[in-house]
FINU-704234 format. One record per residue (C-alpha): residue in one letter; x, y, z; residue number from 1. Coordinates in pm, whole numbers, plus 50000, padded with zeros to 5 digits. Layout:
BEGIN
+--------+-------+-------+-------+-----+
: residu :     X :     Y :     Z : num :
+--------+-------+-------+-------+-----+
:      a :     X :     Y :     Z : NUM :
...
+--------+-------+-------+-------+-----+
END
This chain:
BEGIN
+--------+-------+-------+-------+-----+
: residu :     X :     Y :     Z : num :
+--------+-------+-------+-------+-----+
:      x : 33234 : 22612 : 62063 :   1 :
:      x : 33361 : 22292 : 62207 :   2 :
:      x : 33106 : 22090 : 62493 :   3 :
:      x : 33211 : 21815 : 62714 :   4 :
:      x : 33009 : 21533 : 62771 :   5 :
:      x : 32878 : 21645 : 63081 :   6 :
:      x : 32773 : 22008 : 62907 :   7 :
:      x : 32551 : 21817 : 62657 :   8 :
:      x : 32408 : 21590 : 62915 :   9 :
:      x : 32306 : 21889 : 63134 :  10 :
:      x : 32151 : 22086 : 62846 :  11 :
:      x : 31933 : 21784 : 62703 :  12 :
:      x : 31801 : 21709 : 63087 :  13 :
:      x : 31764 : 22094 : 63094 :  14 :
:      x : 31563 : 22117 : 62740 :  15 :
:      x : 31400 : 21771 : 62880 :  16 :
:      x : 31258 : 21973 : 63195 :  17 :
:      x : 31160 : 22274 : 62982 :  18 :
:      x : 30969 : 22066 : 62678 :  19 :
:      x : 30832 : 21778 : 62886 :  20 :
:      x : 30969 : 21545 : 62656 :  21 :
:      x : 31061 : 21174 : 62755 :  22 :
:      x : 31406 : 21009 : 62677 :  23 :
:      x : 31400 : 20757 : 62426 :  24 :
:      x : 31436 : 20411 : 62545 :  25 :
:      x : 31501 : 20077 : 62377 :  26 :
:      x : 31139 : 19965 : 62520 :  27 :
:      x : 30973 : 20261 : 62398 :  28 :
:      x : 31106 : 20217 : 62033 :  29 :
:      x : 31021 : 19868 : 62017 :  30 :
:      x : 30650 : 19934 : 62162 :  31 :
:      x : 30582 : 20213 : 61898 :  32 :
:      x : 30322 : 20151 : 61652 :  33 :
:      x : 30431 : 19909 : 61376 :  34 :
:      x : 30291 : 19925 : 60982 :  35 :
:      x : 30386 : 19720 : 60687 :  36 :
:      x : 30288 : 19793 : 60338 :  37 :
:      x : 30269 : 19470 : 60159 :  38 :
:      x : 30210 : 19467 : 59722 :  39 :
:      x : 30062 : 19190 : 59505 :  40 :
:      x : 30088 : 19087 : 59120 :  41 :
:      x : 29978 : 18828 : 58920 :  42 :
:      x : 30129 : 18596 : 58659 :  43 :
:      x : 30464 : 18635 : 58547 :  44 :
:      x : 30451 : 18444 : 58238 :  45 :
:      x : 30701 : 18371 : 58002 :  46 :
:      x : 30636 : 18302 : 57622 :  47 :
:      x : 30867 : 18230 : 57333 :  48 :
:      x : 30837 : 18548 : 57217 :  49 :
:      x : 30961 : 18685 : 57523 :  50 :
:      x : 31265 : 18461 : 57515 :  51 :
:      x : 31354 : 18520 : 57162 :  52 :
:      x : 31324 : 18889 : 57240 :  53 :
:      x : 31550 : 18893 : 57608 :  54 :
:      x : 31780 : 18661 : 57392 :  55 :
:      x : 31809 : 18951 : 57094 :  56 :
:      x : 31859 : 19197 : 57394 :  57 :
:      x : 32125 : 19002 : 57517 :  58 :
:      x : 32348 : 18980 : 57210 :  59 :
:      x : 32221 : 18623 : 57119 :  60 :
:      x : 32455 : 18513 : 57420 :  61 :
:      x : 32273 : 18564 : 57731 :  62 :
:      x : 31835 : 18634 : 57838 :  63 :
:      x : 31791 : 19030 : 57856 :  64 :
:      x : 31572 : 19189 : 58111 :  65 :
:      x : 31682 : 19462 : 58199 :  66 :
:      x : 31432 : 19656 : 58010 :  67 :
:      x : 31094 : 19487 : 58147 :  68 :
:      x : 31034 : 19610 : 58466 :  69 :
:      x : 31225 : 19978 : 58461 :  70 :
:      x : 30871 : 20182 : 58506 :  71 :
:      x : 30688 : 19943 : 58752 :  72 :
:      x : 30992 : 19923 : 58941 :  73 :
:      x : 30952 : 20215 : 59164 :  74 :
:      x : 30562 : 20095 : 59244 :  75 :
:      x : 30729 : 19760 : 59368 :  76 :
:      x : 31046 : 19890 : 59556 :  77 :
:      x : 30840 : 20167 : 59761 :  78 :
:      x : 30616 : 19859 : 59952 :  79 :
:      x : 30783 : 19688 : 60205 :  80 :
:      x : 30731 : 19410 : 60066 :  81 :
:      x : 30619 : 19271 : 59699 :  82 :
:      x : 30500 : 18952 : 59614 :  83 :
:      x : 30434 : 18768 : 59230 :  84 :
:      x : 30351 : 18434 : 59087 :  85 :
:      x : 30597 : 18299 : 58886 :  86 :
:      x : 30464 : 18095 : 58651 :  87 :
:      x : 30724 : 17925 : 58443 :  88 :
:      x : 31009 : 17685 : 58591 :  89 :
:      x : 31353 : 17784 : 58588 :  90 :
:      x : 31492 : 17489 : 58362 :  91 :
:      x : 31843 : 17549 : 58327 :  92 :
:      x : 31891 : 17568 : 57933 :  93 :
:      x : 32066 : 17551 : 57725 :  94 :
:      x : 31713 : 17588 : 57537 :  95 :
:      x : 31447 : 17723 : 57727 :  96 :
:      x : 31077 : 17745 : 57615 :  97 :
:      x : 30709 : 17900 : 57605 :  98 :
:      x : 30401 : 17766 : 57563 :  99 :
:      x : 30252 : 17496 : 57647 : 100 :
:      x : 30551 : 17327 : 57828 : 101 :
:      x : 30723 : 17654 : 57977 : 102 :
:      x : 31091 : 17689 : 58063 : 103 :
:      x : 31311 : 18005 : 58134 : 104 :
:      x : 31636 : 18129 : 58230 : 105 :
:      x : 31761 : 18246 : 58596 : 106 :
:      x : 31789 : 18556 : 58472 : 107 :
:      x : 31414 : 18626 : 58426 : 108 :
:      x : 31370 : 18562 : 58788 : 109 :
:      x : 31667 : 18782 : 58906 : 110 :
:      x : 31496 : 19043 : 58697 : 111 :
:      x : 31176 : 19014 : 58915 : 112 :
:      x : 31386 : 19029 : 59216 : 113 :
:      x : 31566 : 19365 : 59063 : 114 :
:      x : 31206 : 19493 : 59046 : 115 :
:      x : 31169 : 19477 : 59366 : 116 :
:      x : 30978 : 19147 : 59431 : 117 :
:      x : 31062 : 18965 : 59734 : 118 :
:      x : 30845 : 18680 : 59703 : 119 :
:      x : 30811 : 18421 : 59353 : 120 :
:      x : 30526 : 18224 : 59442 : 121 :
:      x : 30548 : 17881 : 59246 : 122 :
:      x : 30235 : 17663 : 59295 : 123 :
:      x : 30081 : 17705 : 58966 : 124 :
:      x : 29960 : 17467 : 58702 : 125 :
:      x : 30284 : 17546 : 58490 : 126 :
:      x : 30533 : 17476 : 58769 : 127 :
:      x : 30620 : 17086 : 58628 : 128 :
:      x : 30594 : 17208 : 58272 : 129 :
:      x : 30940 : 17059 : 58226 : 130 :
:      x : 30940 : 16819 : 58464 : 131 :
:      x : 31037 : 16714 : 58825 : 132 :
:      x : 31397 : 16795 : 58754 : 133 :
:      x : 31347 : 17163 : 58660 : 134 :
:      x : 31096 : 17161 : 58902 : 135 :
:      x : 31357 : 17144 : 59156 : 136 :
:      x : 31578 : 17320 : 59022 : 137 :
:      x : 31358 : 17591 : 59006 : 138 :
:      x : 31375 : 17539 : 59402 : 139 :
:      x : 31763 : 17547 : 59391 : 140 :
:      x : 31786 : 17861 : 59180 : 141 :
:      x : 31523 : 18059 : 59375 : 142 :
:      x : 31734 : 17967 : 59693 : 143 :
:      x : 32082 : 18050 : 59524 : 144 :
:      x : 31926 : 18407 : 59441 : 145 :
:      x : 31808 : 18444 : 59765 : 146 :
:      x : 31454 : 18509 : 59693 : 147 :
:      x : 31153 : 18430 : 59909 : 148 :
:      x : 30940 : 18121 : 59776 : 149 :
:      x : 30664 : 17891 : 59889 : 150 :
:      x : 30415 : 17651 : 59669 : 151 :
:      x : 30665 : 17360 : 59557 : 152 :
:      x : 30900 : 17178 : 59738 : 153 :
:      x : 31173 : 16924 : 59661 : 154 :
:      x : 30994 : 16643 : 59894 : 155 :
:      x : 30736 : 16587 : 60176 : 156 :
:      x : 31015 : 16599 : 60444 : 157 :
:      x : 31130 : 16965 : 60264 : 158 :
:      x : 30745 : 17034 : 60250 : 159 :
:      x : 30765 : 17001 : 60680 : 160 :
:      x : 31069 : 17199 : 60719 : 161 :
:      x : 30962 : 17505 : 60459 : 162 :
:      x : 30580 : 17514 : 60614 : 163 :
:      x : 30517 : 17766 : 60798 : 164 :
:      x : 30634 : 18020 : 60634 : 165 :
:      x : 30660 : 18303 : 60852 : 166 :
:      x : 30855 : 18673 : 60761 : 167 :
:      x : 30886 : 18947 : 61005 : 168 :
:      x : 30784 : 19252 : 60798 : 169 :
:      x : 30892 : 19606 : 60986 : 170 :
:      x : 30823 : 19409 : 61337 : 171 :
:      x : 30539 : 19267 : 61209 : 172 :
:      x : 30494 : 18865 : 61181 : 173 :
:      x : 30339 : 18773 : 60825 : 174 :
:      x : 30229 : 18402 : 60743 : 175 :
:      x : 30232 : 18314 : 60379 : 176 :
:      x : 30087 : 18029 : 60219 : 177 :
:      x : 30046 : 17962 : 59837 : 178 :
:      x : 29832 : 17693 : 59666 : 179 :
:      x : 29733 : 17573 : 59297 : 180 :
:      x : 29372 : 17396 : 59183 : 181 :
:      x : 29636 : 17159 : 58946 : 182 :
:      x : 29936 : 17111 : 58728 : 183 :
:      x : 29764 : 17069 : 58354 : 184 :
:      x : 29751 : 16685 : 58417 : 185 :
:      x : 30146 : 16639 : 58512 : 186 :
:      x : 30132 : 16415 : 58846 : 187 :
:      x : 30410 : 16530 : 59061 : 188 :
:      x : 30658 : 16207 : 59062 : 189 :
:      x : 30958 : 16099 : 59290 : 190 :
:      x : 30887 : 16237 : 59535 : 191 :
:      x : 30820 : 16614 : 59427 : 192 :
:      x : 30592 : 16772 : 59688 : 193 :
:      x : 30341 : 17043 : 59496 : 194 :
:      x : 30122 : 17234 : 59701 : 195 :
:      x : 29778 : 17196 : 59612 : 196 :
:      x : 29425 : 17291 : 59723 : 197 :
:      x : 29304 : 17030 : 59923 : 198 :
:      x : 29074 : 17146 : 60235 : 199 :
:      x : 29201 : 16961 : 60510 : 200 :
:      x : 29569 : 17031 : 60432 : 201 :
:      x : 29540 : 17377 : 60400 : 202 :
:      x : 29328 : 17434 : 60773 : 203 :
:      x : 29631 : 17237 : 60904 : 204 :
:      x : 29892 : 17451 : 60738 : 205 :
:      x : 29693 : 17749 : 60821 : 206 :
:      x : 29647 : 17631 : 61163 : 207 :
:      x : 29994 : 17560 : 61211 : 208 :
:      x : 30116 : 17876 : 61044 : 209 :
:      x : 29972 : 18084 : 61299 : 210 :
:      x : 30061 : 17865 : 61612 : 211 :
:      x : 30442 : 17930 : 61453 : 212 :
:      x : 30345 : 18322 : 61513 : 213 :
:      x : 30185 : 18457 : 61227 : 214 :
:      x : 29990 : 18772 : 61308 : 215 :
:      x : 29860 : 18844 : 60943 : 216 :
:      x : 29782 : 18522 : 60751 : 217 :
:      x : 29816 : 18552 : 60348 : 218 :
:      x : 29680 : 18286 : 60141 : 219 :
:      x : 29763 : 18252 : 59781 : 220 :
:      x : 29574 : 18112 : 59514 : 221 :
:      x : 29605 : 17992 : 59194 : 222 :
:      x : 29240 : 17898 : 59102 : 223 :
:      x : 28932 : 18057 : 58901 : 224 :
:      x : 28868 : 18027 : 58507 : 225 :
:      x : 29102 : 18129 : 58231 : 226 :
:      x : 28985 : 18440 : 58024 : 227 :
:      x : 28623 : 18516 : 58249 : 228 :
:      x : 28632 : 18822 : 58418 : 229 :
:      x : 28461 : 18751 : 58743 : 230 :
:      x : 28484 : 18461 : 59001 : 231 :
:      x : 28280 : 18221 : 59051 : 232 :
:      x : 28109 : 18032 : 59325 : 233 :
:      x : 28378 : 17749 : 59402 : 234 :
:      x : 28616 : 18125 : 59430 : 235 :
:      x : 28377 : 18225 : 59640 : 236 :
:      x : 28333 : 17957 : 59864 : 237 :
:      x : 28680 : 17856 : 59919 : 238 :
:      x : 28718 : 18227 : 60014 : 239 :
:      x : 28516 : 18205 : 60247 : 240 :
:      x : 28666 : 17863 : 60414 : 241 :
:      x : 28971 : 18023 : 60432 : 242 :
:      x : 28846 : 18331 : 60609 : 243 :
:      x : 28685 : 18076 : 60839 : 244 :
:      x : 29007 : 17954 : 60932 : 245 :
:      x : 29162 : 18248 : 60959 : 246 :
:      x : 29335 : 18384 : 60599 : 247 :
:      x : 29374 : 18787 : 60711 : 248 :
:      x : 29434 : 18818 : 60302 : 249 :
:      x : 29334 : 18609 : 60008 : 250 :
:      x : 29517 : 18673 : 59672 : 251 :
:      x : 29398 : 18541 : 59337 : 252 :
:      x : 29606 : 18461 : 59057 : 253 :
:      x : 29580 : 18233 : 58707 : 254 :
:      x : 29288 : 18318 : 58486 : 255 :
:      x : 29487 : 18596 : 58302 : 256 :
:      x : 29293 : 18893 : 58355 : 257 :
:      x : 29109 : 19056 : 58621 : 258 :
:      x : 28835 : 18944 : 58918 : 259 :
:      x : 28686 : 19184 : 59154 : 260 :
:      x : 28852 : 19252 : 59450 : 261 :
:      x : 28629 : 19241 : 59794 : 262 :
:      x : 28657 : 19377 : 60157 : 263 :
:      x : 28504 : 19050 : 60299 : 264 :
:      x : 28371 : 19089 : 60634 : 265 :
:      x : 28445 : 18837 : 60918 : 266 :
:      x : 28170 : 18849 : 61182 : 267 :
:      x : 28330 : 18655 : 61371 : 268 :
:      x : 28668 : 18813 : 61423 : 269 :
:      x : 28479 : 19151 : 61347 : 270 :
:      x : 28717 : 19237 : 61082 : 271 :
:      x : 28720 : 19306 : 60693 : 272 :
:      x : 28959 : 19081 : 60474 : 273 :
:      x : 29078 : 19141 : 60171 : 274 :
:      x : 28988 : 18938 : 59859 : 275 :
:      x : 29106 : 18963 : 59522 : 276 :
:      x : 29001 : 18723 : 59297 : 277 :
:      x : 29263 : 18762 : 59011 : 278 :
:      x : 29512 : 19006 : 59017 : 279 :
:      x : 29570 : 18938 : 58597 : 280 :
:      x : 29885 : 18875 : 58408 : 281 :
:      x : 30204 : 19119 : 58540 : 282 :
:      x : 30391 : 18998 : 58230 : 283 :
:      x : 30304 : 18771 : 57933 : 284 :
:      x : 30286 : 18763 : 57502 : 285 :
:      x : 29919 : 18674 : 57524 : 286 :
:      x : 29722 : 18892 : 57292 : 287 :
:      x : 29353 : 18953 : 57356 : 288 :
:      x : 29266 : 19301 : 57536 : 289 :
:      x : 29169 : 19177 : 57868 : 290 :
:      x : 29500 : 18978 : 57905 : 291 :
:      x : 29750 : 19276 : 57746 : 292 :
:      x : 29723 : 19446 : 58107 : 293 :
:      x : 29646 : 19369 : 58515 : 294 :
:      x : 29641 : 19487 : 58833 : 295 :
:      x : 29843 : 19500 : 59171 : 296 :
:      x : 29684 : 19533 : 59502 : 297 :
:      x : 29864 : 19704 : 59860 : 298 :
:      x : 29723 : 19614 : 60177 : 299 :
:      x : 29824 : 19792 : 60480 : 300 :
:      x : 29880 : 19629 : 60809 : 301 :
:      x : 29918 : 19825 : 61113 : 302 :
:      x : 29940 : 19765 : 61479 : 303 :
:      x : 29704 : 19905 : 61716 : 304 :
:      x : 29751 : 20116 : 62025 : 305 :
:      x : 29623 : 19719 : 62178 : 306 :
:      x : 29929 : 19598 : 62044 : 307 :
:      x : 29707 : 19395 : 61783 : 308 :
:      x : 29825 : 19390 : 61404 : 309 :
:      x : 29549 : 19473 : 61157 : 310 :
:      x : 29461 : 19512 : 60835 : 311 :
:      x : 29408 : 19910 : 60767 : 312 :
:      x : 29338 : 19963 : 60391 : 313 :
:      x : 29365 : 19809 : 60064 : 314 :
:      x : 29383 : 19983 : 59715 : 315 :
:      x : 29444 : 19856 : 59370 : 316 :
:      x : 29606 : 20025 : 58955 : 317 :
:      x : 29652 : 19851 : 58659 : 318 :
:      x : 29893 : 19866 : 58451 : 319 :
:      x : 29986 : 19715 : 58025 : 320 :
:      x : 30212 : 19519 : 57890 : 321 :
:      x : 30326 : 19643 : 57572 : 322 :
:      x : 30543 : 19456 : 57310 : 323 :
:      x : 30849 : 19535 : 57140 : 324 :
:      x : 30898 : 19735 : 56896 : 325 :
:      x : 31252 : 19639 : 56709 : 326 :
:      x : 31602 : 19624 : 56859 : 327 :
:      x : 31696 : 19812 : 57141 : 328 :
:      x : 31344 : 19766 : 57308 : 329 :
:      x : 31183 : 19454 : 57504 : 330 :
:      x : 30829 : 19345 : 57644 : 331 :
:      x : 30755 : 19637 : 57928 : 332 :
:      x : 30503 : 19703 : 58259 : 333 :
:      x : 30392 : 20025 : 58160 : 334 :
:      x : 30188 : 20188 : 58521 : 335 :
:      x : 29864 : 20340 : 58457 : 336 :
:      x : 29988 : 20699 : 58509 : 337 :
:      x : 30279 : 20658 : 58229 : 338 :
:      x : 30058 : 20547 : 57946 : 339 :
:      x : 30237 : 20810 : 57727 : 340 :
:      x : 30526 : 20569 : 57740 : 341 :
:      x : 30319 : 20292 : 57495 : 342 :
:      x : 30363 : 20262 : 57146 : 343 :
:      x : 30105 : 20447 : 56939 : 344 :
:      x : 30036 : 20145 : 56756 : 345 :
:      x : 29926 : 19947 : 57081 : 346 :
:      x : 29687 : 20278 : 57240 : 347 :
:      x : 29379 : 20080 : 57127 : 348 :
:      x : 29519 : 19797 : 57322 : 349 :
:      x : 29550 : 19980 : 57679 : 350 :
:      x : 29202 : 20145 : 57583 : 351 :
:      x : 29056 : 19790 : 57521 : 352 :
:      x : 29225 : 19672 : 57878 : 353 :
:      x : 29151 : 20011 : 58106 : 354 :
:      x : 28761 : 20006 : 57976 : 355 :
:      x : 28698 : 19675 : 58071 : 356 :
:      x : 28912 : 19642 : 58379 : 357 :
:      x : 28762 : 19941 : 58492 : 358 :
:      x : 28409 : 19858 : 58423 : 359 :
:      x : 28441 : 19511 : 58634 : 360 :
:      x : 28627 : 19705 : 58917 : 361 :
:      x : 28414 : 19965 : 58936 : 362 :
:      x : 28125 : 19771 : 58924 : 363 :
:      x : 28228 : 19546 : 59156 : 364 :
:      x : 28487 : 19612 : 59396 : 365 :
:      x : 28398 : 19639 : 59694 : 366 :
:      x : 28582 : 19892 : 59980 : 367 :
:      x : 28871 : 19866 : 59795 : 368 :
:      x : 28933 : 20173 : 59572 : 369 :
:      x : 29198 : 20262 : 59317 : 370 :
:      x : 29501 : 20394 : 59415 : 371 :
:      x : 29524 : 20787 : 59461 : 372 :
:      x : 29874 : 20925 : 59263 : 373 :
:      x : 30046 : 21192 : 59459 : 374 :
+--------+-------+-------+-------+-----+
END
């Protein structure tokens, strides 16, 4: 049966006068309640035997991939937005290496971004590993691949234009900030503008950050001590500055393996913040138990009948890294629920990592749970 226009208008205002219901209006839509699901991870490293492995991969003519990220990939695509700290520069070649002085290929960071990650965070104390030339490039190459960065920038007048930061999430205005305690003795030279923790700079960049419209502040951190599983007091008290001026979120990354993760409470604004300490390695070669896995964390943001965005819930999984085997296989994030997917050889490994992980979390967490699987 065919229907004019008119026919269709008269039986939705008819069906309208039945049912009660209201037409849809561009007002309405845009006053309906906003949410934003927003993932973390921790260091993205980059060791010589990953390159030598990515470089195998790729036929000894171009860095492999594709491999690495294939099971965590769904975890990171399904938030609305995923963040990580890449900690290696992006140095161009032709030779590119790991530790101490770390250097890697474009294609390592398009391989995040093919994860799902829409954020490479870059003030860490590995980001002038190869100097203030890769440094910048790193900069370049980030911007070429269109990702979302923050922490280093090419100079003070590039610092001014980049900061704030500010990302409209599902109608939602997120502030992002990212910050590193050093970079392993290499002063930043000509000019190169790293982002580190110093007090008074960060209140101003906070401060300005939200004046620029930020509803939910996020501060990143690279800070804490290599290898200990819990933070300690300077953590704790530069937490609690930056709640004081405001963070909504603070994420932890750079000691390699887990920190608690807290629901800090903000008597003042009367609201709980989130507070991980150290979300762990996402991807590295290191070897001891407590560094062959980590963790990512999802905090929900939604607004409020009040029109006010705020933080809902937060919940955490781990996840291991496990090596190669031979040809035809690469360094992979295996999630916690897919642990039949890691060599038998490397069981004792995840076993090592999910006891102790789980011990400190569960211990110590506070109001933010693991995640429930469907």
């Amino acid at each position: 049966m065919t229907m004019n226009l008119s026919s269709i208008l008269l039986t939705f205002s008819l069906l309208q006068a039945i049912t009660g219901a209201a037409t849809p209006t561009a007002d309405s839509t845009a006053m309906a309640p906003a949410g934003a699901t927003v993932l973390f991870a921790g260091d993205a490293m980059q060791h010589q035997a990953q390159l030598d492995q990515a470089l195998s991969e790729g036929g000894g003519k171009t860095y492999d991939y594709s491999e690495c990220f294939r099971w965590i990939a769904p975890t990171v695509t399904e938030a609305d937005y995923a963040v990580v700290n890449l900690e290696v520069p992006l140095g161009g070649g032709p030779r590119y290496s790991g530790y101490p002085c770390f250097s890697a290929p474009d294609s390592y960071a398009q391989a995040l971004m093919d994860a799902g990650f829409d954020m490479l965070l870059t003030a860490n104390n590995h980001c002038l590993d190869s100097g203030m030339k890769a440094a910048r490039r790193t900069i370049a190459a980030l911007d070429s691949l269109g990702a979302d960065h923050i922490g280093t920038y090419h100079d003070a007048a590039d610092r001014e234009a980049k900061v704030p930061f500010v990302k409209d999430i599902n109608g939602i205005r997120f502030g992002f900030l990212n910050y590193t305690y050093g970079t392993n003795g290499i002063p930043a030279r000509d000019g190169m503008e790293v982002a580190l923790i110093d007090r008074n700079r960060i209140a101003k960049e906070m401060k300005q950050t939200r004046e620029a419209g930020a509803e939910i502040l996020v501060v990143t951190m690279h800070w804490g001590i290599e290898y200990v599983l819990r933070e300690n007091a300077i953590q704790r008290d530069l937490a609690q500055f930056l709640i004081d001026n405001g963070a909504d979120m603070v994420i932890g990354s750079h000691p390699h393996v887990i920190q608690p993760m807290k629901m800090v409470r903000d008597e003042k604004r009367q609201q709980d913040v989130p507070v991980v300490y150290s979300l762990g390695n996402f991807i590295s070669n290191m070897k001891t138990g407590d560094t062959r896995g980590g963790a990512y964390m999802r905090v929900r943001v939604e607004r409020d009948d009040d029109g006010k965005a705020r933080v809902k819930w937060a919940d955490y999984d781990t996840f291991f890294c496990a090596k190669p085997t031979g040809k035809g296989t690469n360094f992979t994030v295996i999630p916690s629920d897919r642990t039949d997917l890691i060599p038998a050889a490397q069981k004792e490994h995840w076993r090592i990592f999910d006891r102790s992980s789980s011990k400190v979390f569960d211990a110590e967490n506070v109001n933010i749970p693991r995640r429930k699987k469907q």
